[in-house]
C-alpha beads as a LAMMPS data file, in Angstrom:
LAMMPS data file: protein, C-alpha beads

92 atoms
91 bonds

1 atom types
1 bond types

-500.0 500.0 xlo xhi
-500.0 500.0 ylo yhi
-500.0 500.0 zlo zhi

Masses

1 110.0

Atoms # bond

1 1 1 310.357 453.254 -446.851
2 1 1 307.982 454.828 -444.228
3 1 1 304.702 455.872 -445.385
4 1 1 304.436 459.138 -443.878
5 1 1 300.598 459.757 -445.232
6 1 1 299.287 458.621 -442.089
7 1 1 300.407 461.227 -439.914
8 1 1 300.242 464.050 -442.468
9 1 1 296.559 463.341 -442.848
10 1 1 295.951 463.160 -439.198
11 1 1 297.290 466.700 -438.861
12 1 1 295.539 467.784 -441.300
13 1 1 292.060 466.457 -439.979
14 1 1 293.256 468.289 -436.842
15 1 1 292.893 471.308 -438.091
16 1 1 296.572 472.399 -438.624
17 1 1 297.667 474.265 -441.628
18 1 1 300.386 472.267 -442.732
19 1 1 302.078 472.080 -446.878
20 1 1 304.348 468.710 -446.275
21 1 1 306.972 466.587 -443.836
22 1 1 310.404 465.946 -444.862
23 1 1 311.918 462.927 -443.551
24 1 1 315.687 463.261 -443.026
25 1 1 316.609 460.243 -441.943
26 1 1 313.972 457.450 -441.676
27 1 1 314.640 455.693 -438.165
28 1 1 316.034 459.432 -436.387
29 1 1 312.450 461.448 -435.931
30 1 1 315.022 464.619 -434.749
31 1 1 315.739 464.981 -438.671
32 1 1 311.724 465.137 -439.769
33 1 1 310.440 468.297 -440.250
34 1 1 307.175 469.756 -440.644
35 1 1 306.924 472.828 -443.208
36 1 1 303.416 474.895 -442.056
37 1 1 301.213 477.600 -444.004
38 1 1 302.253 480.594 -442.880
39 1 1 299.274 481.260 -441.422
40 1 1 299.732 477.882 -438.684
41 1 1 300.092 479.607 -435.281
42 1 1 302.226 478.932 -432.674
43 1 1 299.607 476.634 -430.999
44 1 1 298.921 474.342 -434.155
45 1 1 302.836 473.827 -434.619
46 1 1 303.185 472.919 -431.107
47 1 1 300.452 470.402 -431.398
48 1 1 301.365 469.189 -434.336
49 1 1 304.436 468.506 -433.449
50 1 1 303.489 466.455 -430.648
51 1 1 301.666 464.341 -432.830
52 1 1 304.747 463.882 -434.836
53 1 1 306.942 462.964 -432.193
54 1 1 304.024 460.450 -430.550
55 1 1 302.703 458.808 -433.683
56 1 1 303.317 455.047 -434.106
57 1 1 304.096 454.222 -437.610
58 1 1 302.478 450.923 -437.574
59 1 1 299.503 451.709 -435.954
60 1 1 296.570 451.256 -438.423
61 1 1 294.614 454.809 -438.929
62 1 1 290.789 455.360 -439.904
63 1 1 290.211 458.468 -440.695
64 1 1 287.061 460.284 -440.369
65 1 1 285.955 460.254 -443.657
66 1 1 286.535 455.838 -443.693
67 1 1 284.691 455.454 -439.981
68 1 1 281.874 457.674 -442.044
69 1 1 282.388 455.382 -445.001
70 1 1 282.020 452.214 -442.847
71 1 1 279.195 453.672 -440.641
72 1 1 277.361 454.338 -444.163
73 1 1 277.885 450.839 -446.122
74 1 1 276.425 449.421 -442.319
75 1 1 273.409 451.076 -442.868
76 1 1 272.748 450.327 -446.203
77 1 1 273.367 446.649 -445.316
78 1 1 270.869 446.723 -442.403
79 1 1 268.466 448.515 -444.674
80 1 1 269.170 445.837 -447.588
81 1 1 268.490 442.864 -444.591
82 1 1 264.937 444.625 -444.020
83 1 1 263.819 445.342 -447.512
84 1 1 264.638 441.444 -448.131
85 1 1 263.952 439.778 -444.652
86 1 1 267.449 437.939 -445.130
87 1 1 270.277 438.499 -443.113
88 1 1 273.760 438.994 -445.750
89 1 1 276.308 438.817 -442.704
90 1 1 277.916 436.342 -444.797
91 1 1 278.257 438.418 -447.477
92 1 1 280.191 441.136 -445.764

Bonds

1 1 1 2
2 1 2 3
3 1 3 4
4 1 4 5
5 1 5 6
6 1 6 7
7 1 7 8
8 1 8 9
9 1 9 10
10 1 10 11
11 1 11 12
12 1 12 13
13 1 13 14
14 1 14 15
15 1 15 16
16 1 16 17
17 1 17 18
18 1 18 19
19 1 19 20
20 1 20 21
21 1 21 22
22 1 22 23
23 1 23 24
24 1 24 25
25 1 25 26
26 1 26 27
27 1 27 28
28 1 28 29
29 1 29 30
30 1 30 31
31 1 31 32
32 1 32 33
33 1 33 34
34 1 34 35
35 1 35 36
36 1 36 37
37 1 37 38
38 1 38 39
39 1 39 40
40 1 40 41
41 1 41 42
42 1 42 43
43 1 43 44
44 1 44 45
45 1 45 46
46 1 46 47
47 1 47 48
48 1 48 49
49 1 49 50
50 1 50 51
51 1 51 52
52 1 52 53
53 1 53 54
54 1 54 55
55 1 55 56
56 1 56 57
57 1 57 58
58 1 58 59
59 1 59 60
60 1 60 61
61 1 61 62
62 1 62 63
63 1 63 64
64 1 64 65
65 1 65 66
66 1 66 67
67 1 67 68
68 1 68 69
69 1 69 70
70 1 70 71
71 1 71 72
72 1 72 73
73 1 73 74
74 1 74 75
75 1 75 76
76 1 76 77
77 1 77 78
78 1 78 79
79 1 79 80
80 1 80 81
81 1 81 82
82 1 82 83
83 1 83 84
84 1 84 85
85 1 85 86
86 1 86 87
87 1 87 88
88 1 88 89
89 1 89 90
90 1 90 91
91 1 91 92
């Protein structure tokens, strides 16, 4: 079974008003659909459904939110490494 998170989310982050997908038939991308808000216009459909029809399902996505995550646990690292003069690469 696809995991069809990925893409939703991506949408999403793009700033399209979307409720859900519906997968029709797993390996024919013709039977997904994409349900929007109501309030989605015409240019946000059209986008989004480029991204539908380009996304690679086994490409591995970071979202914002984990690259912010990542960026933040880096720092705190760096900032452990100078408090204690040791270096906890290893650790990671």
């Amino acid at each position: 079974m696809i995991d069809i998170l990925p893409i939703f989310k991506l949408i999403q982050n793009a700033g399209i008003l979307v409720e859900s997908l519906v997968v029709g038939k797993e390996e024919d991308r013709s039977t997904w659909r994409i349900v929007f808000a109501k309030d989605a216009t015409k240019e946000q459909r059209t986008q989004a459904q480029k991204m539908l029809d380009t996304w690679d399902s086994t490409e591995k996505v970071v979202t914002k939110t984990q690259e912010d995550r990542i960026s933040e646990l880096e720092s705190r690292v760096l900032k452990l490494e100078e408090i204690t003069g040791t270096t906890n690469k290893e650790a990671i």
